[in-house]
C-alpha positions as CSV (number, residue, x, y, z in Angstrom):
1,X,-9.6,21.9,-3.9
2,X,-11.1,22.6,-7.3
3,X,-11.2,19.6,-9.8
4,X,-7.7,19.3,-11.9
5,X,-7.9,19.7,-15.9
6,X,-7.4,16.0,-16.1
7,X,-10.4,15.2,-13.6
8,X,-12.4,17.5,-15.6
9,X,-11.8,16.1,-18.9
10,X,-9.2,13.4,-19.3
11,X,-9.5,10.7,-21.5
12,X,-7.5,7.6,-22.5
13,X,-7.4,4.6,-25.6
14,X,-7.1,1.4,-24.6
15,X,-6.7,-2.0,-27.3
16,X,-8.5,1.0,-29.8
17,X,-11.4,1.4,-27.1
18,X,-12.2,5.1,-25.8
19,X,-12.6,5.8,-22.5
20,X,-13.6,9.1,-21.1
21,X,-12.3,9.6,-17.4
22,X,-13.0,13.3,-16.6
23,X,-16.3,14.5,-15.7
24,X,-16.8,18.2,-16.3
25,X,-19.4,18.4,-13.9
26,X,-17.3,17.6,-10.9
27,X,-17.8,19.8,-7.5
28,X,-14.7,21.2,-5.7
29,X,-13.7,19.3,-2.6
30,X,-14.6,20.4,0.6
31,X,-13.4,19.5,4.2
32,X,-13.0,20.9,8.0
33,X,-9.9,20.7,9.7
34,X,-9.1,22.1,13.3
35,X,-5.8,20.9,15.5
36,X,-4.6,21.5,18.8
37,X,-1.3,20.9,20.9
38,X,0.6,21.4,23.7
39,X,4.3,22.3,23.8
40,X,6.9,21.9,27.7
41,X,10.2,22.2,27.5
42,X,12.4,21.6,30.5
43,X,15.7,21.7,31.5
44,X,16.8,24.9,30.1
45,X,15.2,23.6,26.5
46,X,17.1,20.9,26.1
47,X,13.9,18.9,26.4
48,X,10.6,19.4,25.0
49,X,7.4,17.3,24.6
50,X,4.6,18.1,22.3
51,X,1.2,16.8,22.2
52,X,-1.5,17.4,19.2
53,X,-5.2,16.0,18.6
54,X,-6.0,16.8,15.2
55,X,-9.4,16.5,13.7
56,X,-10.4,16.6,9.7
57,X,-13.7,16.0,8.2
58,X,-13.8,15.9,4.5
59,X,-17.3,16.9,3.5
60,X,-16.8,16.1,-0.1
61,X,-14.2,14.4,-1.9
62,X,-13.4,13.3,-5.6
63,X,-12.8,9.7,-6.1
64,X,-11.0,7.8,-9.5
65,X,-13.9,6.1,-11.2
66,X,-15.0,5.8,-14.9
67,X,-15.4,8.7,-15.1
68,X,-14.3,10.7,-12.0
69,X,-17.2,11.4,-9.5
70,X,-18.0,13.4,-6.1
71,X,-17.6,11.4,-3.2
72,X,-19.0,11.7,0.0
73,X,-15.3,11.9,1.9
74,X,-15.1,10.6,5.6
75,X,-13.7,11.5,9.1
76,X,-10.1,11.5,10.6
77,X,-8.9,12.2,14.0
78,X,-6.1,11.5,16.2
79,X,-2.8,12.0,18.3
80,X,0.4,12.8,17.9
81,X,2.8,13.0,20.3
82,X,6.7,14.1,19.9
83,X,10.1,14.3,22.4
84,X,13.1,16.4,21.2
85,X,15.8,16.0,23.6
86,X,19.9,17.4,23.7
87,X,21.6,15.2,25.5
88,X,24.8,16.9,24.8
89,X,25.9,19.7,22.7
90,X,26.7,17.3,20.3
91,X,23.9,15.3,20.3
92,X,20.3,15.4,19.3
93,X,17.6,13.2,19.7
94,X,13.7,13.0,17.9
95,X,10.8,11.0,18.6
96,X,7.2,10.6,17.9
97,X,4.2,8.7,17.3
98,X,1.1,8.9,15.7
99,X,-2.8,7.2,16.1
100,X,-4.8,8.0,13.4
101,X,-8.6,7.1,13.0
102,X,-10.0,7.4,9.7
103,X,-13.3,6.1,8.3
104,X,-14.6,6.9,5.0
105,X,-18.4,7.8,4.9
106,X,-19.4,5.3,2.2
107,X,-17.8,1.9,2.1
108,X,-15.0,1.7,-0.2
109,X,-13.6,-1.7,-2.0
110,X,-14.5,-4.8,-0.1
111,X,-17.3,-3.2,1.5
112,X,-14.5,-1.3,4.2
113,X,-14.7,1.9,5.4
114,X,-11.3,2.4,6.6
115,X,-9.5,4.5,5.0
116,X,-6.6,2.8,2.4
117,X,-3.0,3.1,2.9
118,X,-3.3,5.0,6.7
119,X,-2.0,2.7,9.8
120,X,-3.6,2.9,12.8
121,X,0.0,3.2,14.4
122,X,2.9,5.1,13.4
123,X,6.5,5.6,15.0
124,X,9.8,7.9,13.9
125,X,12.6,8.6,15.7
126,X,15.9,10.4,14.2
127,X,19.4,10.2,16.0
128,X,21.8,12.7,15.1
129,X,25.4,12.8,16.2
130,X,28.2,15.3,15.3
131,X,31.3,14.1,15.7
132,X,34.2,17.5,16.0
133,X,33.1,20.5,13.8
134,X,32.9,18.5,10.4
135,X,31.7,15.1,10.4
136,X,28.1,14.5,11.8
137,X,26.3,11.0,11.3
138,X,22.6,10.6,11.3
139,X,20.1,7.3,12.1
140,X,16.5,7.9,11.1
141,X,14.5,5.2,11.7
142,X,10.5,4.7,10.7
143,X,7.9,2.3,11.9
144,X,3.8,1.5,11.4
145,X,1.7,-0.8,11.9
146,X,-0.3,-2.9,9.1
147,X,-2.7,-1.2,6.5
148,X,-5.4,-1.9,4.0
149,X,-4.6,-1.5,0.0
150,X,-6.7,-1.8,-2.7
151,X,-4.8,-3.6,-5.6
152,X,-6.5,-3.2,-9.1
153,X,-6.8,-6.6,-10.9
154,X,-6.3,-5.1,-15.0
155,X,-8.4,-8.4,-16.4
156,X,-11.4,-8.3,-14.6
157,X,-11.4,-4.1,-14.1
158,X,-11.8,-4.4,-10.3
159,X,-10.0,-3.8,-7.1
160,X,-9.0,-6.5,-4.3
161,X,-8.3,-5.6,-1.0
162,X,-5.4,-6.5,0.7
163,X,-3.6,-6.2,4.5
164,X,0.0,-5.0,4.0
165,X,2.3,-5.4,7.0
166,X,3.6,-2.5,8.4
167,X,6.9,-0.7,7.7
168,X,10.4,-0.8,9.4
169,X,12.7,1.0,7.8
170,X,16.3,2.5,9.0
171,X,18.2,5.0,6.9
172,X,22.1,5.3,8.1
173,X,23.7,8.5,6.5
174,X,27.1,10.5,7.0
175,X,28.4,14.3,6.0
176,X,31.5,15.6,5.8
177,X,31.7,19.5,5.1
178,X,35.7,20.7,4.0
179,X,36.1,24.3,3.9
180,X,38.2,25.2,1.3
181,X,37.7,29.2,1.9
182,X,36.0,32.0,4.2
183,X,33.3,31.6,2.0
184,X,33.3,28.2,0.4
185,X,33.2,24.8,1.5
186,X,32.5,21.4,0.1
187,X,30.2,18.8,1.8
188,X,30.6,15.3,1.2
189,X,28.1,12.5,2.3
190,X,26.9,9.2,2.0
191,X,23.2,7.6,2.5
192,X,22.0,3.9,3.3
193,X,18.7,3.4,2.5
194,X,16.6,0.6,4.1
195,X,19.5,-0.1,6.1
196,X,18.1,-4.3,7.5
197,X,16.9,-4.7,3.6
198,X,13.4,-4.8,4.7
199,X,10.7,-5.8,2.4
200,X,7.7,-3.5,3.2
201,X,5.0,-1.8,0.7
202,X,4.0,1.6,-0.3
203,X,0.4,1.8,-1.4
204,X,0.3,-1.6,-2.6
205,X,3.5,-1.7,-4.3
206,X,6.7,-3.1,-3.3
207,X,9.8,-1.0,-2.8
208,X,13.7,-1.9,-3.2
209,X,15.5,-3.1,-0.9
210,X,18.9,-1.6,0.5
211,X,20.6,0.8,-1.3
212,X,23.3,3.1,-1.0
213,X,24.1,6.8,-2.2
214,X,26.8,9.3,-2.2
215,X,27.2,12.9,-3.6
216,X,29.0,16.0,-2.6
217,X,27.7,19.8,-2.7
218,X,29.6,22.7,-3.1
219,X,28.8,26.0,-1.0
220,X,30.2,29.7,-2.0
């Protein structure tokens, strides 16, 4: 990936103080990524299991400093394994869950070299449920485990690190599709969002809490 404009040369004023953040002399980033997987299905494909190890070295990497600067990147690998299953012709199941090891090569904030904001652990499963040849409803659901965060302290122009817990977070949602021709239709539907009004954090910031949405579409 080739350094952005604002990497290169950006710039900002701060209380009437100039600070320069690009640095033209950036190097592109560089990394090595391979992956491999399995696939079964069974039961006339109305199950399949996957399995993947993927593996991605970043060889060089460009970092947020005063001003920006090469990086010497770090190492992730891991697992992911995955169900899709049909109970019934109405009904459709997905699972899966990911390990992830990541270390960076140089030590980051705090002295760590694990990588910021990437749980060791992560779970997803999505339950979808059509109810005649309109109405369908659909539970997704979303899990991890804790992760490190670096939070940047604007008075003393450093960055603490801090353990987040993990997420758990279920979205409830509904459609409704009304044809109104051959050729046209209308869909209705509704979304809960963080359905148990869990507090959890993305990236070191805190997200709302539940919230709801509707809308409709129109098709022709």
């Amino acid at each position: 990936r080739a350094p952005s404009l604002f990497e290169r040369f950006g710039a900002s004023f701060f209380f009437g103080s100039f600070f320069p953040f690009g640095n033209p002399d950036l190097r592109p980033e560089r990394s090595i990524a391979f992956d491999a997987g399995l696939d079964q299905s069974l039961s006339d494909n109305r199950l399949r299991l996957s399995a993947t190890y993927f593996y991605t070295r970043l060889q060089e990497t460009i970092v947020f400093d005063i001003p920006y600067r090469n990086a010497g990147g770090g190492l992730a690998r891991g697992v992911e394994l995955s169900v899709e299953a049909a109970p019934t012709a109405t009904t459709d199941l997905f699972a899966s869950y990911t390990h992830t090891n990541s270390d960076q090569r140089t030590p980051q904030a705090g002295g760590i070299i694990s990588t910021f904001v990437v749980p060791d652990h992560q779970f997803s499963a999505v339950f979808t449920q059509r109810l005649g040849r309109r109405l369908s409803l659909n539970f997704d659901l979303a899990a991890s485990s804790t992760h490190l965060a670096p939070v940047f302290d604007p008075v003393t122009f450093t960055s603490r690190v801090y353990r987040f817990d993990g997420l758990l977070k279920a979205d409830l949602g509904a459609s409704y599709r009304l044809p109104l021709t051959d050729a046209r239709a209308l869909r209705l539907f509704a979304l809960v969002e963080n359905l148990f009004d869990r507090d959890y954090y993305e990236g070191g910031f805190r997200t709302p809490g539940v919230g709801a949405r509707a809308g409709a579409a129109f098709s022709f």
